[in-house]
C-alpha positions in Angstrom: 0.0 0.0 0.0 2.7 2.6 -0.6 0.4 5.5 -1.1 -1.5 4.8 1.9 2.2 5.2 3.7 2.8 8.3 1.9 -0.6 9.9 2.9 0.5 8.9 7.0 3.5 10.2 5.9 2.3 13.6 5.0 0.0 13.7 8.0 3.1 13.0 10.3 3.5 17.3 10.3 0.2 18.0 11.0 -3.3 17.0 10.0 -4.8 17.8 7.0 -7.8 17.9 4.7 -8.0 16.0 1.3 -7.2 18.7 -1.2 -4.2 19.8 1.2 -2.9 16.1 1.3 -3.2 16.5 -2.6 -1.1 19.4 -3.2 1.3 18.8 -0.4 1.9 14.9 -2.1 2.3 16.4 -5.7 4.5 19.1 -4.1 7.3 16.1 -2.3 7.1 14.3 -4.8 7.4 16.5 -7.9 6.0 15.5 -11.6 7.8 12.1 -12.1 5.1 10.5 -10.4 2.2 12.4 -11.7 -0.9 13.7 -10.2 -2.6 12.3 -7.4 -6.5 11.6 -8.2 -8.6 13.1 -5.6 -11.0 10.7 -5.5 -8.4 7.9 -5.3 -6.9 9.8 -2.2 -10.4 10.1 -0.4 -11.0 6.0 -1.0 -7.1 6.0 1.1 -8.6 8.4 3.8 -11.3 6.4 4.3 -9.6 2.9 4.1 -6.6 4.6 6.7 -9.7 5.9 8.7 -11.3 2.5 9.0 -8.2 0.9 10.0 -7.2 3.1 12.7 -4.4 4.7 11.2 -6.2 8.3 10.4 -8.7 9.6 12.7 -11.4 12.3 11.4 -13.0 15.4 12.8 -15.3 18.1 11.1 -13.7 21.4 10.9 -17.3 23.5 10.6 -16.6 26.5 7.7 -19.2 29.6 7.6 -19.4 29.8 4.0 -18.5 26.9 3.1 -19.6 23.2 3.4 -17.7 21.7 6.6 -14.8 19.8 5.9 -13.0 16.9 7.0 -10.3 17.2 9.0 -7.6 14.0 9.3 -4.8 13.1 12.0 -2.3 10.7 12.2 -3.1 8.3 15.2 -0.4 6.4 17.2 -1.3 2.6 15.1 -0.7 5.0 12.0 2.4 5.9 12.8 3.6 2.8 14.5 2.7 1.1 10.7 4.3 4.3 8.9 7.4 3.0 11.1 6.9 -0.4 10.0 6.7 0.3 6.6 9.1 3.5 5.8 12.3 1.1 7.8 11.7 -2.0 5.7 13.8 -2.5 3.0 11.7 -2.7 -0.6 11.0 -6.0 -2.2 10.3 -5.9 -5.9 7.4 -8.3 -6.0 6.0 -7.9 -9.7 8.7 -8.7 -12.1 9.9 -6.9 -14.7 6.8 -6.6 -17.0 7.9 -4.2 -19.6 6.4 -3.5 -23.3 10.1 -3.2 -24.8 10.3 -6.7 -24.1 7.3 -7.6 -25.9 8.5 -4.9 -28.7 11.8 -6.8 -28.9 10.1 -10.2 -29.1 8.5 -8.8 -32.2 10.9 -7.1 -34.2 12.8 -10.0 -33.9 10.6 -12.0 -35.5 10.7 -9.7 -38.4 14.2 -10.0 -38.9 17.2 -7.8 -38.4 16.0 -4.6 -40.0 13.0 -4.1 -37.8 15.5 -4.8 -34.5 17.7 -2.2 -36.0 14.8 0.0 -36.5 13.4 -0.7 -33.2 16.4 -0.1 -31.6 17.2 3.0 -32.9 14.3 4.2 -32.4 13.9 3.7 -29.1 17.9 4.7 -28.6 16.6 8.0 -29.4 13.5 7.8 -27.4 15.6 7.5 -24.4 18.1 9.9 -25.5 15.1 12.7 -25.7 13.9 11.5 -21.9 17.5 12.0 -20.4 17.4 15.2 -22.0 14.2 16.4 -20.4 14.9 14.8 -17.0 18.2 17.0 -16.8 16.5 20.0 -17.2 13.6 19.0 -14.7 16.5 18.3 -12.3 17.9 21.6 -12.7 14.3 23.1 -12.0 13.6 21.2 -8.9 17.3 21.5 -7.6 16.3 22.6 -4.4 13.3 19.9 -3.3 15.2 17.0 -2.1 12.4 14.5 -2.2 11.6 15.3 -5.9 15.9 15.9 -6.5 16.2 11.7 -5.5 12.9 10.7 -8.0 14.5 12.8 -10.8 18.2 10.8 -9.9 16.4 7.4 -9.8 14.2 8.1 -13.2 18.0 9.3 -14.8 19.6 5.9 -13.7 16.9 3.9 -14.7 17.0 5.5 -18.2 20.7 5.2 -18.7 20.1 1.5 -17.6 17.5 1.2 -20.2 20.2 2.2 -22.5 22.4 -0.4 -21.8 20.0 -2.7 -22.5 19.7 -1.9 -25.6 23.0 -2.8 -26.4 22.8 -6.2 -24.9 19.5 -6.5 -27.2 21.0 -5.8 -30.0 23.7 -8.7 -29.1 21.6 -11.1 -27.9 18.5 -11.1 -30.5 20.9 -10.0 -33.0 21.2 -13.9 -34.3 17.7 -14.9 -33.3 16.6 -12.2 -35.8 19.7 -12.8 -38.5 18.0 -16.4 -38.3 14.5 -15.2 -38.4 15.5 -13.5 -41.8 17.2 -16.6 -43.4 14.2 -18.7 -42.5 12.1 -16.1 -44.5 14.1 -15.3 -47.2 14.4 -19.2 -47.6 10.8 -19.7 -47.2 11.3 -21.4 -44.2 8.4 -21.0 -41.3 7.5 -17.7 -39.8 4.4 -15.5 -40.5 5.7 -13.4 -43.2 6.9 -16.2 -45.4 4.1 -18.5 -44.7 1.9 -15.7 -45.8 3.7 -15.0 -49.4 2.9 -18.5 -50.1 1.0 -19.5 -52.4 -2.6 -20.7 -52.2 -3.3 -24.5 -52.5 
């Protein structure tokens, strides 16, 4: 639940309403993560509310309708504890479309890995480039300085394995091509075939 955690973590200051938990999240956290759906936020509050972690009082407003008011109780920051001084298990793999991409363009042979490649060489290229200058921008929010550093090294990772790609499903697509130029199996030569 690690936006549950963040929303205790944000109310470890001081409690808060839901719009001010929304700003104040999209404020640490900066715009690598993206906006935080209000609605989405409210279904935390009350999930945190039901479990004991948040309690909630009514702040009464004269013009205004009242609003809800939300504290960090002691369970919420005894599991905020828990929680923030864990270390982080990855737990879902690495499900990633470039792999499915790479599975394809493989199959087409070695000009459509090339292709794919360099395409997505410069895809990468153009992210680094904006990320720099986002880094620069938010130089002095620390939170949002160490999101901006992780989305860099993960970039610069992706571009590494791009090279490996291109070494490893190198052959696998040089073989792909053979078989298709020889009319071996594969979808594109089976197609050019002709009709019985």
């Amino acid at each position: 639940m690690p936006l549950h955690h963040a929303v205790l973590a944000l109310l470890t200051r001081r409690p808060n309403h839901g719009y001010e938990l929304k700003a104040r999240f999209e404020e640490a956290i900066g715009p690598q993560w993206g906006g935080l759906n209000i609605g989405h936020l409210y279904q935390i509050l009350e999930r945190l509310v039901r479990d004991g972690y948040v309690s909630r009082s009514q702040v009464a407003q004269a013009d205004r309708p009242d609003k809800n008011l939300y504290t960090l109780t002691e369970a919420g920051e005894a599991e905020l504890r828990s929680w923030a001084t864990t270390a982080w298990v990855r737990v879902g793999g690495f499900r990633d479309e470039l792999f499915l991409k790479l599975l394809g363009a493989s199959a087409l042979g070695p000009q459509a890995l090339t292709t794919l490649i360099e395409a997505q060489r410069r895809t990468y290229l153009s992210e680094l480039a904006g990320l720099a200058r986002q880094r620069r921008a938010h130089a002095d929010e620390p939170l949002v300085v160490v999101l901006i550093d992780a989305a860099i090294a993960h970039t610069k990772a992706d571009l590494g394995l791009l090279d490996s790609a291109a070494q490893h499903m190198g052959p696998l697509a040089a073989a792909q091509g053979e078989a298709e130029e020889t009319g071996g199996h594969g979808g594109t030569g089976a197609s050019r075939a002709e009709p019985a």
